[in-house]
C-alpha positions in Angstrom: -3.5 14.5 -9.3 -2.2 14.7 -13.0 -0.2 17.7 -12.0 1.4 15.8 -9.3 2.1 12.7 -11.9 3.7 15.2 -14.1 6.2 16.6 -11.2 6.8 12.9 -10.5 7.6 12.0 -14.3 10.0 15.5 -14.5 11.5 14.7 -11.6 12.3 10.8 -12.2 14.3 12.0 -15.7 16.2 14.5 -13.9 17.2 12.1 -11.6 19.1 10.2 -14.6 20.6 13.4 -15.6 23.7 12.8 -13.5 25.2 11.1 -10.6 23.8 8.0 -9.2 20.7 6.7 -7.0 19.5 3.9 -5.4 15.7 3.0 -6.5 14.7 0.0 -4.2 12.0 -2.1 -5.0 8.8 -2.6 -2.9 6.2 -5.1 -3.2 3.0 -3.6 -2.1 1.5 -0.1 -0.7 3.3 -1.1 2.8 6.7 -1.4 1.8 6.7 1.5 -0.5 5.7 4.1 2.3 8.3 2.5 4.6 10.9 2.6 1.4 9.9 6.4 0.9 9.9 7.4 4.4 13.5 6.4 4.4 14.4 8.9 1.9 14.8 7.1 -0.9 14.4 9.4 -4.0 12.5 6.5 -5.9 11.4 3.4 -6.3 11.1 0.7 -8.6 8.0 -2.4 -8.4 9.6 -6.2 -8.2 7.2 -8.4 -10.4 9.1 -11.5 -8.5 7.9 -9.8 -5.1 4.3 -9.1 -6.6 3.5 -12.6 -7.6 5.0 -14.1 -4.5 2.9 -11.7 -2.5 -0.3 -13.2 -4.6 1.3 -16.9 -4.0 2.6 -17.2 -7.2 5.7 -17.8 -9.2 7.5 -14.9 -10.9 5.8 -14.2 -14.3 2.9 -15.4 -12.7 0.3 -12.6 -12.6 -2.1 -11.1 -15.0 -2.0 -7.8 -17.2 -5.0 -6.5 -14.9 -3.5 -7.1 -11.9 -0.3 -5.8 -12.6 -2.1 -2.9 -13.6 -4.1 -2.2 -10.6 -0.9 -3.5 -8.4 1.0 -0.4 -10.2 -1.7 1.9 -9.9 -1.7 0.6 -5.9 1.5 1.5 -5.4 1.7 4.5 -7.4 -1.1 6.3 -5.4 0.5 5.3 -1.9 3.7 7.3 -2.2 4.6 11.0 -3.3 8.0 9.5 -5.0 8.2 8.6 -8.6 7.4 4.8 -8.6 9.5 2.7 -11.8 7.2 0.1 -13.3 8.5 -3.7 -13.5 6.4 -4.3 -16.7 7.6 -7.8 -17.3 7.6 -8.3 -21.4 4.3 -6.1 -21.5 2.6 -9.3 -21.0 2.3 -9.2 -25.0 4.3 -10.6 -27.6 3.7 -8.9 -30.5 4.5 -5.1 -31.2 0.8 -3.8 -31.5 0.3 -5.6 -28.0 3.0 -4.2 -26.3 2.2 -0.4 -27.5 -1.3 -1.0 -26.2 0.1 -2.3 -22.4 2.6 0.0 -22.4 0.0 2.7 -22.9 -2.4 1.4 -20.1 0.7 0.9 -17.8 1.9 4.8 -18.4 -1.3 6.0 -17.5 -1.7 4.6 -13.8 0.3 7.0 -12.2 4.1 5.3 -12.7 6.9 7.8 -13.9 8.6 5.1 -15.7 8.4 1.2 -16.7 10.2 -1.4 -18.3 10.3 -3.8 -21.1 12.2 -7.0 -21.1 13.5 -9.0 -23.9 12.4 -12.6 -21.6 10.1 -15.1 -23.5 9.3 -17.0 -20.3 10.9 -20.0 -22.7 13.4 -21.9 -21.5 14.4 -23.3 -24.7 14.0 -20.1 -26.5 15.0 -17.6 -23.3 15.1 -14.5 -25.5 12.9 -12.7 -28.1 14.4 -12.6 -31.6 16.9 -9.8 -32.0 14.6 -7.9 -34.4 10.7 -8.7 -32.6 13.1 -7.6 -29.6 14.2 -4.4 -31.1 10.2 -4.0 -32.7 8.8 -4.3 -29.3 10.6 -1.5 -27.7 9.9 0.3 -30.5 6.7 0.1 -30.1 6.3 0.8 -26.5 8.3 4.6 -27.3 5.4 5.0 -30.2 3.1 4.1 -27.4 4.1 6.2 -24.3 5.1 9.6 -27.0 1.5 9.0 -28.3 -0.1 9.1 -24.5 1.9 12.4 -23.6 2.7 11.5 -20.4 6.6 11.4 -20.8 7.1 8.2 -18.6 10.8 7.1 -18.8 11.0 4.0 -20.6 13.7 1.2 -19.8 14.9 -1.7 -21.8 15.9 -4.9 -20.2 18.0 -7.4 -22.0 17.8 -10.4 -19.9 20.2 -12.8 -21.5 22.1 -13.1 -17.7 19.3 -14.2 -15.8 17.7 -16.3 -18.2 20.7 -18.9 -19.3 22.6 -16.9 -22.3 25.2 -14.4 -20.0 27.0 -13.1 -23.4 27.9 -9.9 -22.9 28.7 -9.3 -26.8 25.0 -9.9 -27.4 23.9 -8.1 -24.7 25.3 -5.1 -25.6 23.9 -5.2 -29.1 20.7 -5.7 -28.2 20.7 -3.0 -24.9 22.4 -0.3 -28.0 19.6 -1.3 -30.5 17.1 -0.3 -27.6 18.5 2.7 -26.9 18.3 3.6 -30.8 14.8 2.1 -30.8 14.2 4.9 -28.1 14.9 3.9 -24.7 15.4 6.3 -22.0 17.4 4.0 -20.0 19.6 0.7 -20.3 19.5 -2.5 -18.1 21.3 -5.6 -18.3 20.4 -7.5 -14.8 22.8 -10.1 -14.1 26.0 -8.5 -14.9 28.4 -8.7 -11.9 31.8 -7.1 -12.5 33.5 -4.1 -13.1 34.1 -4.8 -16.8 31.0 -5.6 -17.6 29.3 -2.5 -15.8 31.6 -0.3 -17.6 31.4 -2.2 -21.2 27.5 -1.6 -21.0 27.8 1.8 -19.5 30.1 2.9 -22.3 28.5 0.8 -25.4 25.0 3.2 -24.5 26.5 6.3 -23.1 25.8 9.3 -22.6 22.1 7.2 -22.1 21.9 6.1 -18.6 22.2 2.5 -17.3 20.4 0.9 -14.3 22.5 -1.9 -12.3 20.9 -4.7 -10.7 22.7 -4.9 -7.0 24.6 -7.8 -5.5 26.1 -8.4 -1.9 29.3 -7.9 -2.4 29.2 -4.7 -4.6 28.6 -1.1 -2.9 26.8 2.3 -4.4 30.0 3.8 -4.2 31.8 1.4 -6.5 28.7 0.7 -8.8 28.8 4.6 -9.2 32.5 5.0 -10.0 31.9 2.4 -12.5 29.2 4.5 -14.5 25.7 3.4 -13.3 23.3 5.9 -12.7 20.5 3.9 -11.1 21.3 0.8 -8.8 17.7 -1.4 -7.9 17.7 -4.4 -5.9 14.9 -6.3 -7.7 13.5 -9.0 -5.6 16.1 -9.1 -2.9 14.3 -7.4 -0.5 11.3 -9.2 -0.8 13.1 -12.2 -0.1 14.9 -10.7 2.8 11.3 -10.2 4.4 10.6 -14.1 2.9 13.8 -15.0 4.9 12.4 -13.9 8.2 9.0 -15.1 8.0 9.8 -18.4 6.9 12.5 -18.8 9.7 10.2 -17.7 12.5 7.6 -19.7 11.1 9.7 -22.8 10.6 10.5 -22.8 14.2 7.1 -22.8 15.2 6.3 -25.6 12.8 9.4 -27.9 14.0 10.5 -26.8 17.6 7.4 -25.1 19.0 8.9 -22.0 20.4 8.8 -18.5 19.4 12.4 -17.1 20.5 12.0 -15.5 16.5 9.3 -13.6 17.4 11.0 -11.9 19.9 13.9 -10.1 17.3 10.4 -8.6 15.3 10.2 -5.0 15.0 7.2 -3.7 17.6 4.2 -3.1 16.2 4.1 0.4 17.6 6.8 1.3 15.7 5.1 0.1 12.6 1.8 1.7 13.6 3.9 4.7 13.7 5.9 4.5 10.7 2.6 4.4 8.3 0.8 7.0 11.0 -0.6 9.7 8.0 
């Protein structure tokens, strides 16, 4: 098992070593094998699909059981699996080091730290406990050995405070701090792809996808990794609560007849 973790981990950083890939994000053992067994290189957890898998809000889980949802997924697919740490469900810098290190060890080639306080009024940690925290969660995975790729997050575009200026000082303060890779989820347009891209290069930079963008131009415009985040959770959302709705209000089942056959799942997860 550790020898297969450590192929995993070598093979996630040589994956950011040039061109581009697309790491979509499952929410649970099921929708990682089906992920990997379409050929996708890698894949990323969603915390928002997590929670809403456990009924609960985004940001609404525990340490433990982000932990053994990591450990879950990690263990169901031969791909390396990115970790969707959240803030390290610490504040402080000791706290996060100590998370970090119990994340690093369940089986994930990489995870990430955001800079989101869960605060509305105060959306962001303090530019310095920002940079302190990422700081500490290099000092943390370098101490464990196991070379798991570490990714900032600057969240300031998803959480009420889109300044790109900021943003880039913060995501080029991580990357000194020691971060592996950059991400900036919520940025939307060529120029600010390519203003983050070039304010951290020749570090890599993961874009967060939208509809109307394609891998082809998110590559040409410099990012290396492209996830999806929740979106495909809420895909699968979208067509359960629509068939069920129907049910509810109009008492047929015309939805039900669109699902995929359940021998084709059957033989999808067939070992």
């Amino acid at each position: 098992m550790a020898n297969r973790i450590v192929d995993r981990v070598r093979e996630f950083r040589r994956l950011h070593e040039s061109g581009c890939f697309v790491i979509p994000n499952p929410w649970d053992a099921g929708s990682a094998v089906a992920l990997a067994g379409l050929g996708f290189r890698a894949l990323a957890t969603t915390s928002a699909g997590f929670a809403w898998s456990r009924g609960r809000p985004d940001g609404g889980v525990t340490l433990d059981e982000a932990l053994a949802h990591l450990r879950d997924v990690a263990a169901a697919v031969t791909v390396p699996v990115n970790a969707d740490f959240e803030g390290a469900f610490a504040v402080e810098p000791g706290r996060v080091g100590e998370n970090v290190a119990f994340a690093a060890a369940t089986g994930v080639a990489g995870l990430s730290v955001e800079d989101s306080t869960g605060d509305p009024a105060e959306p962001l940690f303090a530019f310095d406990l920002a940079v302190a925290r990422i700081r500490a969660a290099r000092a943390a995975i370098d101490a464990g050995g196991t070379g798991v790729l570490l990714t900032a997050r600057s969240e300031g575009f998803i959480r009420g405070r889109p300044d790109l200026a900021e943003t880039i000082r913060r995501l080029t303060a991580f990357a000194a701090a020691g971060a592996d890779c950059l991400y900036a989820p919520g940025i939307r347009t060529r120029e600010q792809v390519e203003a983050v891209v070039g304010a951290v290069a020749p570090k890599p930079v993961n874009v967060l996808a939208w509809d109307s963008a394609t891998v082809a131009e998110l590559a040409a415009w410099g990012a290396r990794r492209i996830s999806v985040g929740g979106s495909l959770a809420r895909a699968a959302w979208t067509g359960f609560l629509d068939a069920a709705r129907e049910i509810a209000e109009q008492g047929s089942f015309a939805s039900l007849g669109r699902a995929v056959a359940g021998s084709a799942l059957n033989e999808r997860f067939q070992s």
